[in-house]
TORZA-990618 format. One line per field, with one value per residue (C-alpha): z, y negated, x. Coordinates in steps of 0.05 Angstrom, whole numbers, plus 5000, padded with zeros to 4 digits. Example, Ala and Ser with C-alpha at 12.3 -4.5 7.8 and 13.67 -1.06 7.14 Angstrom:
2
w = [5156	5143]
v = [5090	5021]
u = [5246	5273]
***
This chain:
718
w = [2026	2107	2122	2164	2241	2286	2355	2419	2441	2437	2430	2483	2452	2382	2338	2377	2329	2333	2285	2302	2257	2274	2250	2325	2322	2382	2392	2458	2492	2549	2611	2555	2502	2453	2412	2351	2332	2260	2251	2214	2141	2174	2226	2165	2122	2184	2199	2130	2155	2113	2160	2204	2270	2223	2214	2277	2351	2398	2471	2510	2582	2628	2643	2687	2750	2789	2857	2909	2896	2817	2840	2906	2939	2923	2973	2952	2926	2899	2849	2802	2821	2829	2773	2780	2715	2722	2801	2805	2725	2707	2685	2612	2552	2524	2471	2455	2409	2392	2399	2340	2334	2377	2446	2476	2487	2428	2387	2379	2394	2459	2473	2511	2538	2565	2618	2640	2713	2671	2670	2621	2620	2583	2564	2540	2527	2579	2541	2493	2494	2565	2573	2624	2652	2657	2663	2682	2649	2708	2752	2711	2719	2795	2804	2768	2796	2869	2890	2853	2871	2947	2928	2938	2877	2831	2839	2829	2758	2736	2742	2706	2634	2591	2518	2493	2427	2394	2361	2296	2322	2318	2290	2290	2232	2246	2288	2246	2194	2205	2242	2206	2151	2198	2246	2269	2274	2342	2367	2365	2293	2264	2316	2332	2396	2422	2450	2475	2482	2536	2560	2634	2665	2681	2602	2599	2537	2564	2524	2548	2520	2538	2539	2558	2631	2636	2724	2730	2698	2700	2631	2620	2629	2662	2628	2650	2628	2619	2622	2573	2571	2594	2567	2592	2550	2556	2547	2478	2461	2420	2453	2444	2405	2413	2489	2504	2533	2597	2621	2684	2640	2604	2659	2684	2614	2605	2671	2652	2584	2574	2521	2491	2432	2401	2348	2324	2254	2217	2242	2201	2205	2230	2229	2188	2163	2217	2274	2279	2351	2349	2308	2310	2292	2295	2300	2307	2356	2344	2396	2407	2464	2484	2408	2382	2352	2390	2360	2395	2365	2387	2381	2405	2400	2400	2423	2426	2495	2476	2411	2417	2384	2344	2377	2444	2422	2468	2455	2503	2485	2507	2483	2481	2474	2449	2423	2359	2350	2279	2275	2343	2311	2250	2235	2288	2269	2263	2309	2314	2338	2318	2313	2279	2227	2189	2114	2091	2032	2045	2000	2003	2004	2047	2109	2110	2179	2168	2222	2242	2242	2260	2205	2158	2142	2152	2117	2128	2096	2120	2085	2113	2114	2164	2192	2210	2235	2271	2249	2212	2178	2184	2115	2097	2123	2062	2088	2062	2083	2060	2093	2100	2049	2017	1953	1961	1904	1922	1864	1810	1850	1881	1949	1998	2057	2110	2167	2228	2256	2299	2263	2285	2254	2202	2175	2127	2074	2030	1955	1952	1865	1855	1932	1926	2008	2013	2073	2094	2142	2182	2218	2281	2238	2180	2134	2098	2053	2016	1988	1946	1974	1914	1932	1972	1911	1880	1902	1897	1924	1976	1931	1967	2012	1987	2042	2033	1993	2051	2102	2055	2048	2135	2136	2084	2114	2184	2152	2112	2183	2223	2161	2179	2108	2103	2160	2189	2196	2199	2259	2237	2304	2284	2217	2211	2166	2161	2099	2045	2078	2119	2181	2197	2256	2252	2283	2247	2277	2266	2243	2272	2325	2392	2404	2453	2460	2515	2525	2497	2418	2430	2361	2334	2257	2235	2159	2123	2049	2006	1987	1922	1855	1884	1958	1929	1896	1959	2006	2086	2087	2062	2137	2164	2110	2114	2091	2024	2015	2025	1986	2030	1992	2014	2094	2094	2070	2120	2178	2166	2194	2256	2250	2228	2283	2328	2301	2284	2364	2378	2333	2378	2445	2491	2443	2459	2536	2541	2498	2516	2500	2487	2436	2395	2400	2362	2319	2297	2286	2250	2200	2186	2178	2128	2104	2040	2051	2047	2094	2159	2152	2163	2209	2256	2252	2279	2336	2356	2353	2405	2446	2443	2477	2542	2567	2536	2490	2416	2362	2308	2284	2281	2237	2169	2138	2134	2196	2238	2312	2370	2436	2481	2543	2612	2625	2572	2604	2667	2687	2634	2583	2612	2591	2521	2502	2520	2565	2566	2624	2622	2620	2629	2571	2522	2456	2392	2347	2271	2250	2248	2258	2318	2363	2393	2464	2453	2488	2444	2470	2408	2419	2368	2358	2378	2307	2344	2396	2360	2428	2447	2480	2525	2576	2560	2575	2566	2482	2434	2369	2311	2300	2225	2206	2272	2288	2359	2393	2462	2498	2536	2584	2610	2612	2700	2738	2708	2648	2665	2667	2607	2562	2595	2574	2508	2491	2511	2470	2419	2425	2426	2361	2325	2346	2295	2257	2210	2159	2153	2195	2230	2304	2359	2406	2470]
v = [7870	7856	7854	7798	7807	7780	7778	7757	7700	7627	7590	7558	7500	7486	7524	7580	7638	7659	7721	7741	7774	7836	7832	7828	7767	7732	7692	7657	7653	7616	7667	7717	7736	7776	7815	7848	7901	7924	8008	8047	8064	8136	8117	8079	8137	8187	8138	8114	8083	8025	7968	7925	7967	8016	7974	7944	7959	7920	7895	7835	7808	7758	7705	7662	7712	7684	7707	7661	7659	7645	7591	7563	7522	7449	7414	7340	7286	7215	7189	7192	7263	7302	7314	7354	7375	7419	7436	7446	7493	7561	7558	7573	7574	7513	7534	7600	7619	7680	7671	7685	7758	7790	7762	7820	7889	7929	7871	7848	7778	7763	7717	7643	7618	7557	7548	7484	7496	7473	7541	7569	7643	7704	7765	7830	7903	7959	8014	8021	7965	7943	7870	7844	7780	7783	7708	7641	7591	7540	7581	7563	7486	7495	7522	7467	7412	7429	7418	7341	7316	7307	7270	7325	7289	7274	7338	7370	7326	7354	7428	7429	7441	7392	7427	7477	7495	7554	7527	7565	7613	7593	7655	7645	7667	7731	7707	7751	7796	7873	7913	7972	7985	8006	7947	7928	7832	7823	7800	7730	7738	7781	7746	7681	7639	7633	7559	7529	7464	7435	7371	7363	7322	7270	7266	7298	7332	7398	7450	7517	7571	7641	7718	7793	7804	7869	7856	7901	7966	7966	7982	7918	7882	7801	7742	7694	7613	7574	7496	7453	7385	7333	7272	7224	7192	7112	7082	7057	6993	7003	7060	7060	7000	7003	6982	6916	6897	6874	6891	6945	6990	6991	6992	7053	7095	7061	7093	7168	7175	7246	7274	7327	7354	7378	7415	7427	7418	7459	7471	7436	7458	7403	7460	7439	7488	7478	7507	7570	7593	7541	7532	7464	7448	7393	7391	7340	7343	7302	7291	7260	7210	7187	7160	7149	7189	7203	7236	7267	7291	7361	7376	7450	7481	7553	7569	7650	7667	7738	7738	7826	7853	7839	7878	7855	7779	7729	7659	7603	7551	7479	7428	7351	7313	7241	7202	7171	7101	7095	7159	7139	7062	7085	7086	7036	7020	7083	7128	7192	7257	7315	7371	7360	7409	7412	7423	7439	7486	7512	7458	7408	7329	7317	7349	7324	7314	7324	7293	7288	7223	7197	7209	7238	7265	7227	7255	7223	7241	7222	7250	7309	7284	7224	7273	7319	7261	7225	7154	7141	7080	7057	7029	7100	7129	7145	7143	7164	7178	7218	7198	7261	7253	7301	7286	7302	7295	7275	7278	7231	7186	7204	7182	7206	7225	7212	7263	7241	7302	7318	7366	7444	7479	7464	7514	7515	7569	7578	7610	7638	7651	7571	7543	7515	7489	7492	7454	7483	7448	7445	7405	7422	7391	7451	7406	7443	7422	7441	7404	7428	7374	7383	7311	7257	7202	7246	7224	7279	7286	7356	7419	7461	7508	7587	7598	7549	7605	7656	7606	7591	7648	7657	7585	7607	7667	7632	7583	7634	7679	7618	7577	7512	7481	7476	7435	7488	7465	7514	7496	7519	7534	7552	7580	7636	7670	7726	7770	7736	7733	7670	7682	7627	7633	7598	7589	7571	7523	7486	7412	7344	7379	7406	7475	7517	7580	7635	7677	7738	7696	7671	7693	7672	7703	7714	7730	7743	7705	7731	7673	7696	7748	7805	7806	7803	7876	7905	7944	7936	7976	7906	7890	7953	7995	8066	8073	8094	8167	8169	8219	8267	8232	8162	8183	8216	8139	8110	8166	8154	8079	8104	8169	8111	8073	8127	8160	8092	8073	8081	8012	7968	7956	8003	8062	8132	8127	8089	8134	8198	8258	8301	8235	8236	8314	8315	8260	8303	8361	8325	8299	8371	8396	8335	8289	8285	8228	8260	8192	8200	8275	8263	8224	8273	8326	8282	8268	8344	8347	8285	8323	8394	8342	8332	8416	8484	8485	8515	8473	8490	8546	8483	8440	8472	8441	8524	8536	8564	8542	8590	8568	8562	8619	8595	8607	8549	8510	8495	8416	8399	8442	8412	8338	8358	8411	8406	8449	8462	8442	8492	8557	8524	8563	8532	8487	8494	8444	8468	8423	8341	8343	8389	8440	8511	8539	8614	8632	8597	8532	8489	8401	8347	8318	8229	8200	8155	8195	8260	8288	8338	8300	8353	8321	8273	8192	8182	8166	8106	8118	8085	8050	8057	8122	8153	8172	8191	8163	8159	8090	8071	8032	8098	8150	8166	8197	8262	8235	8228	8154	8157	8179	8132	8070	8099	8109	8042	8012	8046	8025	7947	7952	7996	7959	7977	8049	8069	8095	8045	7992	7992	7966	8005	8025	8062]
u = [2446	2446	2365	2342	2340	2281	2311	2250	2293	2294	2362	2380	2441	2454	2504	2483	2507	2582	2609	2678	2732	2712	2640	2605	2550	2532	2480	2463	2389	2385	2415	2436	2474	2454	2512	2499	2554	2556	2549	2596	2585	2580	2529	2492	2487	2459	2409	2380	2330	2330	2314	2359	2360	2389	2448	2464	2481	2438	2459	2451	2478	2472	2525	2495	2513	2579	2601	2620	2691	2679	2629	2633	2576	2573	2552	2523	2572	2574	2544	2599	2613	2554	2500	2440	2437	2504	2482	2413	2407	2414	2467	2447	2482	2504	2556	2591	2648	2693	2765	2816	2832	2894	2868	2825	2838	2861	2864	2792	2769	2749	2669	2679	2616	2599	2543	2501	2544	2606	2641	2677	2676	2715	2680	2692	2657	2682	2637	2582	2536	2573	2603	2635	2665	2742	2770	2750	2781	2764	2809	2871	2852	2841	2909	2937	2894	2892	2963	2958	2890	2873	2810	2756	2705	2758	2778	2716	2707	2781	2757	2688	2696	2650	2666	2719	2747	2800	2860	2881	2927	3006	3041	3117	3151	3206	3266	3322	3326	3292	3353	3322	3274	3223	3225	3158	3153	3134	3063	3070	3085	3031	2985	3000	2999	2928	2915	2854	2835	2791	2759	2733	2695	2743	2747	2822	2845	2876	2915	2923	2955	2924	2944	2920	2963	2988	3000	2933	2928	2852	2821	2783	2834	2856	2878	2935	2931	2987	2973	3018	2986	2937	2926	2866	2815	2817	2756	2732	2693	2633	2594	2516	2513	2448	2442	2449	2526	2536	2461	2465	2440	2504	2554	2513	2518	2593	2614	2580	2604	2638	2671	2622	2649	2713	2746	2814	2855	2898	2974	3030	3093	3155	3206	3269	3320	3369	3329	3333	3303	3252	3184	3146	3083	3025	2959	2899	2835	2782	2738	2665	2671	2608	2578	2646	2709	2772	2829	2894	2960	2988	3061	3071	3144	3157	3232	3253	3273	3299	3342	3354	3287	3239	3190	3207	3223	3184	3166	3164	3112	3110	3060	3052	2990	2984	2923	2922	2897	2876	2834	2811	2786	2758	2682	2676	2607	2585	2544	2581	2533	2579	2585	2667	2695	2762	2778	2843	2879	2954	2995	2939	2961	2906	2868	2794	2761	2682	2629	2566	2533	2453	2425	2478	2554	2616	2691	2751	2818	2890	2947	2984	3038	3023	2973	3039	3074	3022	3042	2966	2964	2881	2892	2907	2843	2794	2718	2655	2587	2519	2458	2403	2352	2307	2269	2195	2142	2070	2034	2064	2100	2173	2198	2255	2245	2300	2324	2355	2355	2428	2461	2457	2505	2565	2615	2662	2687	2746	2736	2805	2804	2805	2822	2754	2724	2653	2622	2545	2504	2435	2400	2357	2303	2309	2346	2409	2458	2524	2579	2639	2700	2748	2771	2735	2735	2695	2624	2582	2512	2489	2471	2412	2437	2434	2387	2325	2288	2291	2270	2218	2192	2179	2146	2095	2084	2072	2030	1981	1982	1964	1916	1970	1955	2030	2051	2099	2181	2237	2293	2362	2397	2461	2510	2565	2602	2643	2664	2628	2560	2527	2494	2432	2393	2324	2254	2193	2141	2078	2090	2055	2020	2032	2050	2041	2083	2089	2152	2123	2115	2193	2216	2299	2304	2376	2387	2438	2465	2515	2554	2577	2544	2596	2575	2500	2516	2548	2505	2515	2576	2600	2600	2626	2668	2696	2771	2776	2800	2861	2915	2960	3015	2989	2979	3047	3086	3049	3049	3127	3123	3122	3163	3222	3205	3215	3269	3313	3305	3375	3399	3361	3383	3350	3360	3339	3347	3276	3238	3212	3245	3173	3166	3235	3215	3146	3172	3232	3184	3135	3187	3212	3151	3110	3161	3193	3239	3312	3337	3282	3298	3372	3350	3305	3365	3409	3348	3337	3422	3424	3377	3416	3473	3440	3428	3441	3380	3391	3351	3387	3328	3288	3318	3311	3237	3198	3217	3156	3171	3144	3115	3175	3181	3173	3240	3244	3205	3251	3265	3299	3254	3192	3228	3225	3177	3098	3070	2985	2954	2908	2946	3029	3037	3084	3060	3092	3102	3082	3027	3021	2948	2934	2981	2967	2996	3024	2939	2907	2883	2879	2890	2895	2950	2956	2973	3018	3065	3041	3037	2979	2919	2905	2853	2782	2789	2854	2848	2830	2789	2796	2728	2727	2756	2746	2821	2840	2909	2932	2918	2973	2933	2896	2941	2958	3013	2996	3043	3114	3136	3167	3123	3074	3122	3133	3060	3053	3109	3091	3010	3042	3082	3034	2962	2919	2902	2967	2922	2873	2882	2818	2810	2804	2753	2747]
***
């Protein structure tokens, strides 16, 4: 099992805990964020120490450091405009989350963190334990903004960013049938469309859609925004009930309400038969305005601009925004706190919307199919509510004690055997529950959470170390999950009493639960796996993926003239040489025949499968030779071309071979490794004008189809 981690922070928000797809945890304190990357089963195994630093990378940075151009000086404003708290802080860390995987750099998921200065920041690593700012999110609203408003306040309200949330990315099914068996679907569709929603502090809905730029070709990389709707929140009768109407007191708080929270639903699909270079979908936001529930409809519409290749296909995305009255009137008595969360099965007849309440849970359901249309009937809208109580025995006599504690953390998991959603829950007063939503009719009361024993085992320990006589609370601070296991971050404290604590006693525990018998059994390498060993056989079938790939360039549309030559070469080579597939050998004889075409070279030694190639002469190695054959950089001596795993020059100077162009990496910092079974490929994005152009744009092609490791699909890493 994962062993608990003790981290000498404090949180500084709630839900402060974030695990991305790719197994990095992030959890924010205050200026920093800590980030807690998972070690190789390899790594594991060398260390053995048996603790939690064992199984972990550490590393932390701050985010609270802007330049002037990122953050310019504010000077004061109106009332309605300027607010000390977002001026005048730190500009600590008031909610973080990972975005879906595919954004960043070689795939991985990229942090967003929101600060108290109402800036919404990308970030990135750039090396080992290294992170690293790369986009503001505010920037892309300024752009927008700026032209429209001449109004300097309300133009300053439009650009701060109140909350944030990632939409479930939008990946387009294939435009047309594979032109070969080898085609690669392109990015949108093994992807998706990454879209993220917004609200400011004019309390706008904004949806933005949001990609890796290739315009610079510096390593860590820039992010371009696209803006595709706005909509404006009206205001809503019935906000903090509990204030007296049409005192001063309540204009005031009417006039500074802000939407806070937000999350978004599941994607529906509105794409009929008929349409076939267009993909619809809907979605629903719900949003907490002020104390009470908003809800907006999204209708986003993906339309192909380039019909010629599936790898090259691009989408065109446009987005409309419009509010829904009947989610946004329902509950009207109640007192909504968030945070919001989302349940829904592929086929369901309903999506459930869960919320936090004072004092308790709130779950609505609304059929999907009005929730795809957007026409919501209020009659339609099935409520229910569970107050916070937890039974307590003193002595012989039972009573319930009530929390009304917000609520910290709330996540949701799917048990893919029987479709089963499982909501968990804390509260920032150590209460947890979990529920089992099967259907909402079916009033059932909160199960204990599968971590209460762990947490109960720190309290007692702090209350023995510190003689407390049991009045010591744990403080759930946030929940994640990823791979079967449930992150929860907590602090333990003494109870009905004051307490002072230095900085030097600031203590955040994060353990980790298996959530089912099978992730129990597992070791850490649960987390972080090795590829299973893989047969010859079995890394030949999928070595010839992109061999096909190659080889089969000349049915699409640019053909061989925008590959590299040195590419179709080695590709040809290594099919002769470790490929048993009678079709893709054809295939790479009629490659190195194409290439006899264009000069007066003689391949024809080459093509049968035992042939044994010698390093070419240097009189072979003239302008045209140099196009095709590779050349060492050490000695010019000529490279031959015998092996699929590393190649020799005719003195000796031995290179691996990249498992994607099969090309000789011949030179340091110019390669990607696989970060689970350690493979080594050519990155695109690194190699300089030592590389002709074409094999730079092939490498890079080729690194964009082919994304992940071939053999075991691991991310990579620089």
């Amino acid at each position: 099992m994962l062993s608990p981690v003790t981290l000498r922070i404090f949180p500084s928000c709630y839900d402060c805990l974030s695990w991305s797809d790719d197994g990095e945890l992030a959890v924010a304190a205050g200026e920093y964020v800590h980030i807690l990357t998972p070690r190789s089963a390899a790594e594991q195994t060398a260390s053995n120490t048996g603790i939690a630093g064992g199984q972990w990378h550490f590393s932390r940075f701050r985010t609270n450091l802007f330049t002037a151009s990122e953050w310019p000086v504010i000077y004061p404003q109106d009332r309605q405009t300027f607010s000390l708290g977002a001026e005048q802080s730190n500009s600590t860390i008031v909610g973080l989350e990972w975005s879906p995987p595919g954004l960043g750099r070689h795939r991985r998921c990229v942090l967003s963190v929101l600060t108290s200065n109402l800036m919404l920041s990308f970030y990135e690593p750039v090396g080992l334990g290294k992170w690293t700012r790369v986009a503001l999110v505010n920037d892309a609203l300024k752009s927008y903004f700026e032209p429209l408003i001449q109004e300097g306040g309300l133009r300053l309200r439009k650009l701060m960013i109140r909350s944030f949330s990632w939409c479930p990315p939008i990946k387009a099914p294939r435009s047309k049938k594979p032109s070969t068996p080898y085609s690669v679907p392109n990015t949108e569709t093994r992807w998706g469309v990454q879209l993220l929603a917004v609200t400011n502090d004019d309390n706008e809905v904004i949806l933005l859609q949001t990609q890796r730029s290739r315009s610079e070709p510096n390593f860590s990389g820039f992010y371009g925004f696209k803006l595709l709707s706005v909509t404006a929140l009206d205001e809503l009768a019935g906000n903090y009930p509990m204030v007296h109407p049409g005192s001063v007191f309540s204009t005031t708080l009417r006039s500074r309400i802000k939407a806070s929270n937000l999350s978004c639903g599941p994607w529906l699909s509105r794409t009929s038969g008929t349409q076939h270079n267009t993909y619809s979908v809907t979605s629903n936001v719900a949003v907490l305005y002020g104390t009470k529930l908003r809800a907006v409809k999204l209708d986003v519409t993906l339309t192909y601009e380039n019909d010629t290749t599936e790898s090259d296909s691009r989408l065109k995305t446009s987005a409309k925004i419009t509010e829904l009255a009947a989610l946004s009137g329902v509950c009207h008595n109640r007192h909504f706190t968030g945070p919001f969360q989302w349940l829904y099965t592929e086929g369901s007849q309903e999506v459930l919307l869960t919320a936090g309440i004072f004092g308790g849970l709130a779950a609505m359901s609304v059929p999907a199919a009005r929730y795809q249309k957007g026409d919501i009937e209020r009659t339609e809208i099935q409520t229910q509510e569970w107050p916070f109580h937890e039974n307590t025995v003193t002595g012989l006599q039972t009573d319930e004690s009530r929390h009304w504690e917000p609520i910290s953390g709330m996540f949701s998991t799917l048990n893919e055997s029987d479709q089963q959603l499982t909501l968990y829950l804390s509260t920032i007063g150590g209460y947890g529950a979990a529920q089992v939503f099967n259907s909402l009719s079916d009033r059932t009361p909160f199960s204990l959470p599968p971590w209460k024993a762990a947490i109960d085992d720190y309290t007692d320990q702090f209350d023995i170390d510190r003689d407390l006589g049991g009045m010591v609370t744990g403080r759930i601070w946030g929940l994640g999950c990823h791979n079967g296991h449930l992150a929860v971050a907590f602090t333990v404290h003494p109870k009905d009493m004051i307490e002072y604590r230095t900085a030097a006693e600031e203590r955040t525990t994060v353990i980790f639960v298996p959530l089912n018998k099978q992730n129990e059994g597992e070791s850490t390498m649960g987390i972080s796996e090795l590829p299973a060993n893989q047969t010859a056989e079995l890394q030949r079938v999928k070595r010839e993926a992109v061999l096909g790939y190659i080889l089969h360039s000349e049915q699409r549309p640019d053909g061989y003239s925008a590959l590299s030559k040195k590419v179709i070469y080695a590709s040809a080579r290594c099919v002769i040489l470790d490929c048993e597939n009678e079709a893709l050998l054809a295939r790479a004889r009629e490659s190195l025949e194409w290439l006899m075409t264009l000069g007066v070279l003689d391949l024809h030694d080459e093509m049968p499968c035992s042939s044994v190639v010698e390093p070419k002469s240097p009189e072979t190695l003239e302008p045209l030779g140099k196009e095709i054959f590779e050349q060492c950089d050490i000695c010019d001596a000529g490279i031959a071309c015998n092996s699929v795993q590393e190649s020799q020059c005719a003195n000796g100077h031995v290179f691996a071979r990249c498992k994607l162009t099969f090309l000789s990496i011949q030179e340091p910092g110019v390669s990607k490794f696989c970060s689970d079974c350690g493979l080594e490929y050519l990155d695109g994005d690194l190699l300089n004008s030592h590389y002709y152009e074409d094999v730079r744009s092939t490498c890079q092609m080729l690194c964009d189809a082919f994304d992940v490791c071939i053999y075991c699909g691991g991310k990579f890493r620089p």
